[in-house]
C-alpha positions as CSV (number, residue, x, y, z in Angstrom):
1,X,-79.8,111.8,-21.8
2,X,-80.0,115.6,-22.0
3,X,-81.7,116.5,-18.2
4,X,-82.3,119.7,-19.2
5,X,-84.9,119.1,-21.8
6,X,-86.8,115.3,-22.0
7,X,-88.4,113.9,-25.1
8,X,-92.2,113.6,-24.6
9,X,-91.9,110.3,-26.0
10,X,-89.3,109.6,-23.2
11,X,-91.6,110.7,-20.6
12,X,-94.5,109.3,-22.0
13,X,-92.9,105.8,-22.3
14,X,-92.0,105.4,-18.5
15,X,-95.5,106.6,-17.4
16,X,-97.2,103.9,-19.9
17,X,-94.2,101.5,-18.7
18,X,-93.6,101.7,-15.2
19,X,-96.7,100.4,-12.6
20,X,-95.8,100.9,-9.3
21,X,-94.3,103.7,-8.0
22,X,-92.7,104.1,-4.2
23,X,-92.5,107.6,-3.4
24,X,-89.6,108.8,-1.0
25,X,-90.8,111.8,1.4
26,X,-94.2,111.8,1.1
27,X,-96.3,113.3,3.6
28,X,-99.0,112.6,5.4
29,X,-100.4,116.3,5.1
30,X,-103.1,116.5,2.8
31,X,-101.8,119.9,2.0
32,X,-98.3,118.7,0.9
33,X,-97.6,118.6,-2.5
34,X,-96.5,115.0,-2.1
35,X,-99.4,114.3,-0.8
36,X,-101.1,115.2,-4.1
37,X,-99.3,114.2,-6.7
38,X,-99.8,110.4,-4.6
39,X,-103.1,110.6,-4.5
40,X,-103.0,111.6,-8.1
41,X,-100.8,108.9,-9.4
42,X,-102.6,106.3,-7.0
43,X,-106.2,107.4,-8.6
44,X,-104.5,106.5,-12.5
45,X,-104.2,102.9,-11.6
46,X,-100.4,103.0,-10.5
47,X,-99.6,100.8,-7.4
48,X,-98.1,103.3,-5.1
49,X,-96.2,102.5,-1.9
50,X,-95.5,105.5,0.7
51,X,-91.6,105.4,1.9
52,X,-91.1,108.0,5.0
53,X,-89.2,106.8,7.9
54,X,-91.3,108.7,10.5
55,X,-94.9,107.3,9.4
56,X,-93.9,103.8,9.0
57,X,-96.1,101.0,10.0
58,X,-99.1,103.6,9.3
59,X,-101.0,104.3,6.3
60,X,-101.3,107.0,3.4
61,X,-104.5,106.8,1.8
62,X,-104.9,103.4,2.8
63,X,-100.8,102.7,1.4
64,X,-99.1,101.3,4.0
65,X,-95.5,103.2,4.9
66,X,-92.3,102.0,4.7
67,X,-89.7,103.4,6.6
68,X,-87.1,102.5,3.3
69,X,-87.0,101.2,0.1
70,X,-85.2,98.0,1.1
71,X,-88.3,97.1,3.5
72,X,-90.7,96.8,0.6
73,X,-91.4,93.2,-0.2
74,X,-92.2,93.6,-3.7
75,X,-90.2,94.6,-6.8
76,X,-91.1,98.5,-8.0
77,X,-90.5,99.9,-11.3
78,X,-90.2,103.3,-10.0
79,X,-88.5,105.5,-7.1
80,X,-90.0,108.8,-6.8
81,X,-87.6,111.0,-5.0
82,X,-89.7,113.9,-2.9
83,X,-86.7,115.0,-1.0
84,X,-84.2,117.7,-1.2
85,X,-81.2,117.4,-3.9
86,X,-78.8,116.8,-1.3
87,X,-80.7,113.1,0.3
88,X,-81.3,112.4,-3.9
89,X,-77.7,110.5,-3.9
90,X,-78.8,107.8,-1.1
91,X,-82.0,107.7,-2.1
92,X,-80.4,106.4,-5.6
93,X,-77.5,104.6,-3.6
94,X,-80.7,102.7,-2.1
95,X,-82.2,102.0,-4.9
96,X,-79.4,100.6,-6.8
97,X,-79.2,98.1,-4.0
98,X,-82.8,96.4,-4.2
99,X,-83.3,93.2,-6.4
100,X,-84.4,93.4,-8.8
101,X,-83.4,97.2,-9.3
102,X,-86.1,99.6,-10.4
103,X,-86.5,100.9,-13.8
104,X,-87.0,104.5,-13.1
105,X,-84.8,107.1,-10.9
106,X,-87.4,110.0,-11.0
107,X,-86.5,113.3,-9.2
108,X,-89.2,115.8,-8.4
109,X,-89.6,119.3,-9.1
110,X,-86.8,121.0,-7.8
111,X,-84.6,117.8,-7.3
112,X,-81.8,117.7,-9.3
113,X,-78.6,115.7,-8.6
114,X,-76.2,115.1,-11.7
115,X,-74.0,112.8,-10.4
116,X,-76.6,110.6,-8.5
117,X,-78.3,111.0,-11.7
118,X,-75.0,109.9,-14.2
119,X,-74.7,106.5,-11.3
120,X,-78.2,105.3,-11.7
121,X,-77.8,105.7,-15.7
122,X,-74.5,103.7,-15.9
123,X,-76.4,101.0,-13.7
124,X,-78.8,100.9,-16.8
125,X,-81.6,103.4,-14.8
126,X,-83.6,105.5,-16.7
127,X,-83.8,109.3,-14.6
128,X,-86.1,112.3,-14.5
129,X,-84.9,114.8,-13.0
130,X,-87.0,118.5,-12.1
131,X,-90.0,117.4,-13.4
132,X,-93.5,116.4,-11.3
133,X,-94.9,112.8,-12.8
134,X,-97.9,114.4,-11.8
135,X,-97.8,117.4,-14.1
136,X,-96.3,115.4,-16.8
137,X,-99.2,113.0,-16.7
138,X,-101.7,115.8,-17.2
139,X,-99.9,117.5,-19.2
140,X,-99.1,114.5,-22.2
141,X,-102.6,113.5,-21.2
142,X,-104.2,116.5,-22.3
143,X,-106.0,116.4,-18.9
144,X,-104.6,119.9,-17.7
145,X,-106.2,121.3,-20.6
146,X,-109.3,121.1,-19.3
147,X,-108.7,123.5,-17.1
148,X,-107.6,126.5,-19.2
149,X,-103.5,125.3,-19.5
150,X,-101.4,124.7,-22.7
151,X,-100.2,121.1,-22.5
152,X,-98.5,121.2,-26.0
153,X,-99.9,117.9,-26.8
154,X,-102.4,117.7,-29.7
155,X,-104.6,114.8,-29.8
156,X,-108.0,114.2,-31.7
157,X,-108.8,111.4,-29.1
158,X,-111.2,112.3,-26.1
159,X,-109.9,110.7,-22.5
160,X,-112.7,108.1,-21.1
161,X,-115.4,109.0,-18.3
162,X,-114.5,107.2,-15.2
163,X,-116.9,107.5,-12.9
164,X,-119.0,110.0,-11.3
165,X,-118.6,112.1,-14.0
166,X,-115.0,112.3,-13.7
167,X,-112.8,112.6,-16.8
168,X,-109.6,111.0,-17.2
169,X,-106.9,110.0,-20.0
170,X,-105.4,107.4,-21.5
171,X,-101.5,107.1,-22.0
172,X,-102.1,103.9,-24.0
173,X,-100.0,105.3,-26.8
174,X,-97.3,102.6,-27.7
175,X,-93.6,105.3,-28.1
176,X,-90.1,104.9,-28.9
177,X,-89.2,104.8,-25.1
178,X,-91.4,102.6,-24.1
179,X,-94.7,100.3,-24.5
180,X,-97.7,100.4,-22.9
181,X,-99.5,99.1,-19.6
182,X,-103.3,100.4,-19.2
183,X,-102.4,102.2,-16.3
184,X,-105.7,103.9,-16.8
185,X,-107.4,100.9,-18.4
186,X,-107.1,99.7,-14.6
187,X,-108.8,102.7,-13.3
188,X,-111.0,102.4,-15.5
189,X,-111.7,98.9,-14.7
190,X,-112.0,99.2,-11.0
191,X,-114.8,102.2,-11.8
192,X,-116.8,100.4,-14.5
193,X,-117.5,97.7,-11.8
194,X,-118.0,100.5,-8.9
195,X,-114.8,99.6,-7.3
196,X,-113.4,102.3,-5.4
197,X,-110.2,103.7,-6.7
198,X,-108.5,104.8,-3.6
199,X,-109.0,102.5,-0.4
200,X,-109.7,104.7,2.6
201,X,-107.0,104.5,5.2
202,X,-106.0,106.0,9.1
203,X,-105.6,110.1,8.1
204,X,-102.5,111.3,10.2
């Protein structure tokens, strides 16, 4: 996989694939980027669970914390790495140790670690590296359009109301990387029947 330039099929086929997502480093500041590319993520339907050593046992938006991947009972299909480039090779280390492994190594903007990056591949990984799932989302969604930005993706079909007004896309495109889950059909879902999307939890 050339890192320095990802197929949008390849990126849209782990974001219509994957469902749950544990993000490493997030914070608890609701002015953090990590913080809002969670809540983001979490709003789309996707499962997220919050790994940061020094909040576990608390909650993120109502996510309860995990101190380390290998404390989360459940399997995850994705490891969201929201720490320097430098931590990125234990976080994978970690990762590569859980069982069942997780399908998705993805590094966050600024995170980029070749060799961590070439381990989780040979272990049959697929990796991200640099790039914000958040961004990529609205970008291959057409949502960032909305606001005036150049996403690069044409598409003739409009994304769904969701409550409140709110509009919000669909990745429900089947690609070559990968088939599709309804990550937003669940959002959807949850707001037809007047569920809330995002449970409130303790604020830190």
């Amino acid at each position: 996989m050339n890192h320095d330039n990802y197929p949008d099929s390849y990126i849209r086929g782990i974001l219509n694939t994957v469902k749950s997502i544990a993000m490493v480093g997030i914070s608890p500041k609701d002015n953090r980027p990590s913080y809002f590319a969670f809540k983001y993520l979490l709003e789309r339907g996707y499962r997220m669970i919050p790994v940061n050593p020094g909040q576990a046992g608390k909650d993120i938006l109502g996510q309860k914390v995990y101190a380390r991947l290998a404390d989360i009972p459940d399997p995850i299909d994705m490891v969201d790495v929201f720490r320097a480039s430098q931590f990125a090779a234990a976080v994978v280390d970690e990762a590569l140790a859980m069982t069942p492994k997780p399908a998705v190594i993805w590094m966050q903007l600024g995170v980029r670690n070749d060799e961590a990056a070439a381990k989780a591949e040979a272990a049959g990984l697929k990796v991200v590296m640099n790039r914000c799932p958040k961004i990529e989302y609205g970008r291959l969604s057409s949502e960032i359009g909305w606001i005036g930005v150049n996403s690069r993706t044409l598409s003739s079909k409009r994304a769904p109301l969701l409550g409140k007004g709110l509009q919000r896309m669909s990745l429900n495109r089947s690609s070559s990387a990968g088939g599709t889950t309804g990550a937003a059909d669940r959002a959807a879902e949850r707001a037809s029947h007047n569920e809330p999307t995002i449970s409130s939890g303790t604020k830190t």
